[in-house]
N, C-alpha and C positions, 0 to 999 in steps of 0.2 A: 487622730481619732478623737473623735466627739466623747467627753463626760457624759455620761447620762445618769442619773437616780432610777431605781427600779422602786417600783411600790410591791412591797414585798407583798404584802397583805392581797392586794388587786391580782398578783401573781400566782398566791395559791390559793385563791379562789376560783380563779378560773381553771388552775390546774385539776380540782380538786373536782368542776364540773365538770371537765371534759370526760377525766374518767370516768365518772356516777354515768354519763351518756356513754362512752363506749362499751361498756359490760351489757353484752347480751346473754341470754338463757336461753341454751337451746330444747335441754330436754330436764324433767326434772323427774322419772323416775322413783318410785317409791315414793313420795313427798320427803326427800332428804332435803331439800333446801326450804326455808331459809334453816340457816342451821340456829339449831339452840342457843339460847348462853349457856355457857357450863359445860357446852360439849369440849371432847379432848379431840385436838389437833394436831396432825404429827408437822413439825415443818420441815425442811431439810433445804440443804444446798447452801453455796455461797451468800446468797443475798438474803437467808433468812435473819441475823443479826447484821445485816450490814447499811447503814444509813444512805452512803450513796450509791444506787442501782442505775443511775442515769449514765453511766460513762462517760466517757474525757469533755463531752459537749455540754455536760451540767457545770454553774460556773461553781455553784457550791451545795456540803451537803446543810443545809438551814438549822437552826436551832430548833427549829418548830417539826423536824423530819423524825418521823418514826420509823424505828424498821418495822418488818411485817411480823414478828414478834413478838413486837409492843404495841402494837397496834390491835393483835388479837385478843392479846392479854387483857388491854385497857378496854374493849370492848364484852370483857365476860366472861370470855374464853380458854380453857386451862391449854398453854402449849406445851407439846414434846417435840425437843428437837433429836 
């Protein structure tokens, strides 16, 4: 098996557009989206403090990975889990 270097950076970059492009909106309802900062979030489940949500095919979870937790948080967000 071939070495290879990953370009970490060029890696979650692309990752990071792929998903901004896959999120579609189908209905928005009362105008609840976009949501506030400041609004309170409930999270729940497994993967709400957990860094790696890719399963056994992720080779790791990165130093730069947030869960969705800290991610809301870091965005404004009060969470309740």
């Amino acid at each position: 098996m071939e070495d290879r270097v990953l370009d970490w950076e060029v890696y979650e970059k692309t990752a990071r557009e792929m998903a901004a492009e896959g999120l579609v909106l189908l209905k928005n309802d009362n105008a609840v989206l976009p949501l506030k900062a400041g609004s309170k979030i409930g999270v729940a489940g497994p993967f709400a403090n957990a860094r790696n949500t890719s399963g056994g095919w992720s080779l790791v979870a990165g130093q730069n990975t947030l869960t969705l937790a800290e991610s809301l948080t870091e965005r404004g967000f009060s969470v309740v889990s």
